[in-house]
C-alpha positions in Angstrom: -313.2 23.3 106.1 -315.2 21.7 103.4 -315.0 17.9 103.7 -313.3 15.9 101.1 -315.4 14.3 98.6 -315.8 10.8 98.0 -314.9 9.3 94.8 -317.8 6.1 94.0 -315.9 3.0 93.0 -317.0 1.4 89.7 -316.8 -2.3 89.4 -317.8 -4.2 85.8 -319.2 -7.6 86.5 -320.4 -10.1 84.3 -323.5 -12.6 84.5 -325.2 -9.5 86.6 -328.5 -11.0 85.6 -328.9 -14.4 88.0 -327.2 -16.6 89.9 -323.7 -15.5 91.6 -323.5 -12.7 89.0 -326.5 -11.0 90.4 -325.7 -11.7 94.2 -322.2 -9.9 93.5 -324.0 -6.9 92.1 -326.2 -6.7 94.7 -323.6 -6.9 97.5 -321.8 -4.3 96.2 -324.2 -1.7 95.3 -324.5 -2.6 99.2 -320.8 -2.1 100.0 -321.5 1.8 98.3 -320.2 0.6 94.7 -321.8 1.8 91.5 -322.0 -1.2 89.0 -322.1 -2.0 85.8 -323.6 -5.4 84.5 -322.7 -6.8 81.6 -325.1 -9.9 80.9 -327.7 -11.1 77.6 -331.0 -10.4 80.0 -331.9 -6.8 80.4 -332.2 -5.6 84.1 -334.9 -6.9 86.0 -335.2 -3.9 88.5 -334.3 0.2 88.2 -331.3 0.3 90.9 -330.0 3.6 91.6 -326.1 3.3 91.0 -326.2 -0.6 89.0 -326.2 0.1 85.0 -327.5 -3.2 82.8 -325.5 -3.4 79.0 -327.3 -6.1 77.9 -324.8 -7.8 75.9 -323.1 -10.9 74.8 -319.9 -11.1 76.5 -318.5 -13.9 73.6 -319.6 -11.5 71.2 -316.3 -8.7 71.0 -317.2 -6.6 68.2 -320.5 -5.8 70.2 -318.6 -5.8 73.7 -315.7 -3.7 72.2 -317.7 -0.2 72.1 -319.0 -0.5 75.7 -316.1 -1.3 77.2 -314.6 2.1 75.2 -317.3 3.9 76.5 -316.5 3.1 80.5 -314.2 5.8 81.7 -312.6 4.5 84.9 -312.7 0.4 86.6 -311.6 -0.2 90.1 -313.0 -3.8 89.8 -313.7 -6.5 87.1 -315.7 -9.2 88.0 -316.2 -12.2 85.5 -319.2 -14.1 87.1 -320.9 -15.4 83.4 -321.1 -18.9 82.9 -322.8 -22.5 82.1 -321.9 -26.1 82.4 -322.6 -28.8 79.7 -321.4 -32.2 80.6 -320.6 -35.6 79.1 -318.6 -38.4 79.5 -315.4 -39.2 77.9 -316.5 -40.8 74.5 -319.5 -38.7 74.4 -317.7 -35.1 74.4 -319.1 -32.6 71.7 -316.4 -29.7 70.6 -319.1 -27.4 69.9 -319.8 -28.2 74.3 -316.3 -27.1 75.3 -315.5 -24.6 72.4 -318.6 -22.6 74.3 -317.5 -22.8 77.3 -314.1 -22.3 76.6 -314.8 -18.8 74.9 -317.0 -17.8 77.9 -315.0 -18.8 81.0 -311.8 -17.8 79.7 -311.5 -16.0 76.3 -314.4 -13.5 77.7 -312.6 -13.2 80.8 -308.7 -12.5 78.6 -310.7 -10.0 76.4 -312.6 -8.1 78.8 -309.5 -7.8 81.5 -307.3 -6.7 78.6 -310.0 -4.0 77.4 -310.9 -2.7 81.2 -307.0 -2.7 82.5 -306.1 0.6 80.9 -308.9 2.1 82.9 -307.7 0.9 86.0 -305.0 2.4 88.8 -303.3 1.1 91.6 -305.6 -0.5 94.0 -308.0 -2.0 90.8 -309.3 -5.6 91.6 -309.9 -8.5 89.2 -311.9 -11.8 90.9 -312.9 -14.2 88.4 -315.7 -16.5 89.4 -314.1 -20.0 89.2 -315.3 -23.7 90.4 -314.1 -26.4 92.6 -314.4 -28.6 89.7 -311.2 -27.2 88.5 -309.6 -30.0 90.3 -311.0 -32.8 88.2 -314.3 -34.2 88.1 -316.4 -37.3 86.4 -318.4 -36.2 83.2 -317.5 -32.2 83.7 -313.6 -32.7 81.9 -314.1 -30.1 79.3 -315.9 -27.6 82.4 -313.2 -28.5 84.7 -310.7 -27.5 81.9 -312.0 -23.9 81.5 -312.3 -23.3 85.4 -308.9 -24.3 85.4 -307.6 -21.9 83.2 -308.8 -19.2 85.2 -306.7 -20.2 87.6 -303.3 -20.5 85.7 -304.1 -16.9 83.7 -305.0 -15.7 87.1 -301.6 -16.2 88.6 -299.8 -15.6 86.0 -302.1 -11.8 85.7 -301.2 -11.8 89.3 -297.7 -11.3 88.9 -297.8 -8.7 85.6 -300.0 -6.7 88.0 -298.3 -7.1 91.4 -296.3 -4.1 91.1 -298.8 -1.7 90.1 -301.1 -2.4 93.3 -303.9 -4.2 91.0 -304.9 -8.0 92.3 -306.3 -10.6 91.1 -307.4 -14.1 92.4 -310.2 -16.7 91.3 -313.2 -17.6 93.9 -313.7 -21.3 93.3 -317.0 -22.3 94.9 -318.5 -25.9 95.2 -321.9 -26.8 94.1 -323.9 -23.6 94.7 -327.9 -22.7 94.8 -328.3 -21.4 91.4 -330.7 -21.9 88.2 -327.2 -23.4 87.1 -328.2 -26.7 89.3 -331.3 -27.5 87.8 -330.0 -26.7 83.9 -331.8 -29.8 82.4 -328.2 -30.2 80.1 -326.8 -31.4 83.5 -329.7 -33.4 84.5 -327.5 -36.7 84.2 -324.7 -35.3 86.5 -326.9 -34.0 89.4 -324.9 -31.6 91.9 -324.2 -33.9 95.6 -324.6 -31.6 98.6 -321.7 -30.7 100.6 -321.0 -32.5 104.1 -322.5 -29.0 105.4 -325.6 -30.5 104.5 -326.7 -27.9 102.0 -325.5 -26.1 98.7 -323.0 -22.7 98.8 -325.5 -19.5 99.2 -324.9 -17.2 96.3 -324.9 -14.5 98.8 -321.5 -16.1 100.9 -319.6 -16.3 97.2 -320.7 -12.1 97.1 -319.4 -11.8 100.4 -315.7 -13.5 99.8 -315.5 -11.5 96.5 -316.5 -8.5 97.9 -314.1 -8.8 100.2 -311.4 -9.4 97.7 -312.3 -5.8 95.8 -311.8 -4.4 99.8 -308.7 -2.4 100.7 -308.3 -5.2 103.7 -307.4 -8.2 100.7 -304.5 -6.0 98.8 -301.9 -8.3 100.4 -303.9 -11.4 98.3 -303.3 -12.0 95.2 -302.9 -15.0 92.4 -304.9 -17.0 94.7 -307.6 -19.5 94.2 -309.9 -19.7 97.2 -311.9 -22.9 97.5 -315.3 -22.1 99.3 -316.9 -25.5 98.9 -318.8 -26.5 102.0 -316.7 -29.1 102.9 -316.8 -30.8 99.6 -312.9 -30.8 98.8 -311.7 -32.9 102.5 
């Protein structure tokens, strides 16, 4: 008897080029999954299964063709991001219409665009923040991060019935470039009661455990990974 073959999954992530984005990518081409990145900085190493479009994700007339061009998703992860912050009194429009269109218009267009490709068991995590909840000086980030969240659930239940998931990984302050962005060097990060910053490598874990067969029961969930931070 010839044994079955095994079909690769494919997951899509976003930000593939640093930070959490690039942990992800790595833990799943670890996990057996061929990848494909979608970030601005072309791919710093030649990975057998991992694909690099360098690309603007706000940019949908130059995002449009590649996503027409992937033939089957399992799994869309949206990992891109930034933080600018200000005060109330200070806010610039240009600041939150930015962020705005990455966190959460990216993540609408690209979950639209990939969803046709996907079939029952498919997997959408989007890469949220603990700061959704409300923080000093981050009002116009904690605004997009909580977006996520209410498109999430409300994805959640569209989706529900065809076996597809989705749920947002909110992690606290975690050991990224993203801490040290000098247009966040008046709002410096505080470290968790754990006594140390959220490992890009722990956020990969819980999201790749959300693309698992073992998470198909969760869905439209926002899970808070924050080192203590939020008690």
């Amino acid at each position: 008897m010839t044994a079955k073959a095994v079909v690769q999954r494919h997951a899509v992530v976003t930000g593939a080029s640093s930070g959490i984005g690039e942990a992800i990518v790595q833990r799943l081409l670890a996990d057996g999954w061929r990848v494909t990145g979608l970030c601005r900085t072309p791919a710093k190493h030649d990975l057998e299964h991992l694909t690099i479009v360098p690309v603007d994700v706000t940019d949908f007339a130059a995002l449009r063709p590649i996503v027409d061009a992937i033939d089957t998703c399992d799994a869309f992860v949206h990992a891109a991001g930034f933080m600018r912050t200000a005060p109330l009194g200070e806010l610039t429009a240009a600041d939150g219409a930015a962020m705005w269109r990455l966190h959460v218009d990216a993540a609408a267009f690209l979950a639209n665009a990939l969803l046709p490709k996907m079939s029952a068991g498919g997997r959408i995590v989007l890469i949220g923040s603990r700061t959704a909840n409300g923080a000093a000086t981050r009002s116009q980030y904690a605004a997009t991060k909580a977006a996520l969240v209410g498109m999430a659930r409300s994805w959640a239940a569209e989706l529900a019935p065809r076996g597809i998931t989705v749920n947002v990984v909110a992690p606290g302050a975690t050991d990224t470039p993203l801490l040290n962005d000098p247009a966040r060097a008046g709002t410096p990060p505080k470290l968790p009661p754990i006594g140390r910053f959220v490992k890009p490598s722990e956020v990969a874990a819980l999201t790749g455990f959300l693309l698992g067969a073992d998470a198909g029961a969760i869905t439209g969930q926002q899970i808070v990974m924050c080192g203590g931070s939020s008690l």
